[in-house]
C-alpha positions, 0 to 999 in steps of 0.5 A: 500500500502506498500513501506517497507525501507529495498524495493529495489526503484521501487517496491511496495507491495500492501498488501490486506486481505485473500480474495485477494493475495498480489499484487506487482508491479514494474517500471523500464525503462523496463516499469511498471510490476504487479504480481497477481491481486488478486480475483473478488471482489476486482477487482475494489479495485485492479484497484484503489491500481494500478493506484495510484501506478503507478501515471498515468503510464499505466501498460504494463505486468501482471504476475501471480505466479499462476492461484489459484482464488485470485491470477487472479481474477482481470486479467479480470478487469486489461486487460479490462482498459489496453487494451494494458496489456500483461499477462504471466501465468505458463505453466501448466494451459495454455490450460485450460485458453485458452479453460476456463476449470473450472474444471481443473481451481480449480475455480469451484472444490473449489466453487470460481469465476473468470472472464475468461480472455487471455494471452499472454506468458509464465512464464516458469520455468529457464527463466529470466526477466527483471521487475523494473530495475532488474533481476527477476528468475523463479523456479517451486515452486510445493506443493501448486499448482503443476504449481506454480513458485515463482520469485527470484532477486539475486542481491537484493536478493528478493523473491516473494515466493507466497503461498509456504512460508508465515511467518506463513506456506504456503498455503492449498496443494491442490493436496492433497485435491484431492488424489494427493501426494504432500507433498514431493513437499511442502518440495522440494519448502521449501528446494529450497527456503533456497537454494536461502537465501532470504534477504527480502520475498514478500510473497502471503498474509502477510506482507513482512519479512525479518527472513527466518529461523524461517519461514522455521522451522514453515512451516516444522514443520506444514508440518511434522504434515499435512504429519503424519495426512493427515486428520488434512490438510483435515480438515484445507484444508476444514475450508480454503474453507468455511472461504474464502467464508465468507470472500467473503460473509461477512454474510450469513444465515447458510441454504444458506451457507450450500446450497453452501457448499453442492454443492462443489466438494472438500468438497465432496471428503474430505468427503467421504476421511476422514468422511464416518461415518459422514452425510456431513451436520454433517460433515460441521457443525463441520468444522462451529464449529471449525472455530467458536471455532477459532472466524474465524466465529459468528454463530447467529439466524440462520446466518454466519458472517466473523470475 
């Protein structure tokens, strides 16, 4: 849990590993606010971290920055505690979470989980809310995921900037692992995100920051190299895949990883994109290599082990 000083009262970050996405929660007379959850298998993680932030007040309203699994996988385990629990989403997924499309969810593309669950409202994109005693703007934050926002408070300037900024880059931009155009997107979120000067950025995973510029100057630097080699953010778009299922994992035979790797439907596009020439287990075994070259991963008898 982290109360950063340079943190306005009321807000508390939760910051959690690579698996799960940072969750932030906000009390205020307005009542007790908490944007992402995190995924699964953190889930009962996530309810502890919030009810002792809280200290026994009930959670009233759940935001999600977007519907990516380790930013709502544990919206199921939140609404089931807090029967009462109010959950707003971006627009654009919203028939897909009403009728649990998976497919149009990322969740079975990717090979990840998440309970389904309901919602209540909408975070749409130029509204304002008040969460924790201040006055919290949401902006369209497409590039990372074209339904995303990221959520801005003026008067402190504080910016929850979600995956389309971390102080190392930004997240996977996903709709160009599905052929979609989307770096263009990535450069207009980076350019509206300098637009608004945040002091201090709650980012989506990593620490809270406070120096916008070279964190800028990073993410349009890797952006610039992903858009001349679309196939290097391929194949950081499939190492990301398969790292964060040994993150859920932890260890795994290598014939069982390679089981489910071979079933992943983004990891078949990306193949059949950028490696024709390469059988897909040929290919998958170079990402394992590389990521092991990284030390993202120990390869060792026969298993796969997170490091």
């Amino acid at each position: 849990m982290t109360r950063v000083s340079f943190l306005p009262s009321g807000v508390t970050v939760l910051e959690r590993g690579w698996l799960s996405a940072n969750n932030v929660v906000l009390q205020g007379a307005e009542g007790a606010t908490l944007v992402d959850s995190g995924y699964v298998k953190h889930q009962a993680q996530t309810l502890a971290l919030v009810q002792h932030a809280l200290q026994g007040r009930s959670l009233d309203l759940l935001v999600n920055t977007h519907l990516h699994s380790d930013h709502c996988g544990g919206n199921h385990a939140l609404q089931t505690h807090y029967p009462e629990l109010h959950t707003w989403i971006p627009p654009g997924l919203a028939q897909a979470i009403q009728h649990w499309t998976e497919d149009a969810l990322s969740y079975k593309p990717t090979g990840q989980n998440c309970p389904a669950f309901r919602f209540n409202g909408l975070l749409q994109p130029g509204s304002t809310h008040r969460w924790g005693d201040m006055d919290w703007q949401v902006h369209a934050a497409p590039g990372h995921d074209p339904h995303s926002v990221i959520l801005f408070a003026p008067e402190h300037r504080l910016l929850m900037s979600a995956d389309a900024l971390w102080q190392n880059g930004f997240g996977v931009v996903f709709p160009e692992l599905e052929g979609v155009d989307a770096f263009d997107e990535v450069a207009q979120t980076l350019d509206l995100i300098e637009h608004l000067n945040p002091a201090t950025i709650i980012p989506g995973h990593g620490a809270v920051f406070t120096e916008l510029a070279p964190a800028l100057a990073l993410a349009r630097s890797k952006l610039n190299g992903f858009a001349q080699n679309p196939e290097r953010h391929a194949r950081y778009g499939a190492k990301v895949l398969l790292k964060f299922k040994l993150l859920e994992w932890g260890q795994i035979s290598k014939a069982e990883f390679s089981d489910w790797a071979t079933r992943v439907p983004y990891l078949h596009s990306l193949h059949q994109r950028f490696a024709q020439g390469l059988t897909l287990e040929t290919w998958l075994d170079m990402m394992l290599a590389e990521l092991e070259r990284s030390g993202a991963v120990q390869m060792q008898g026969g298993m796969l082990q997170d490091a």
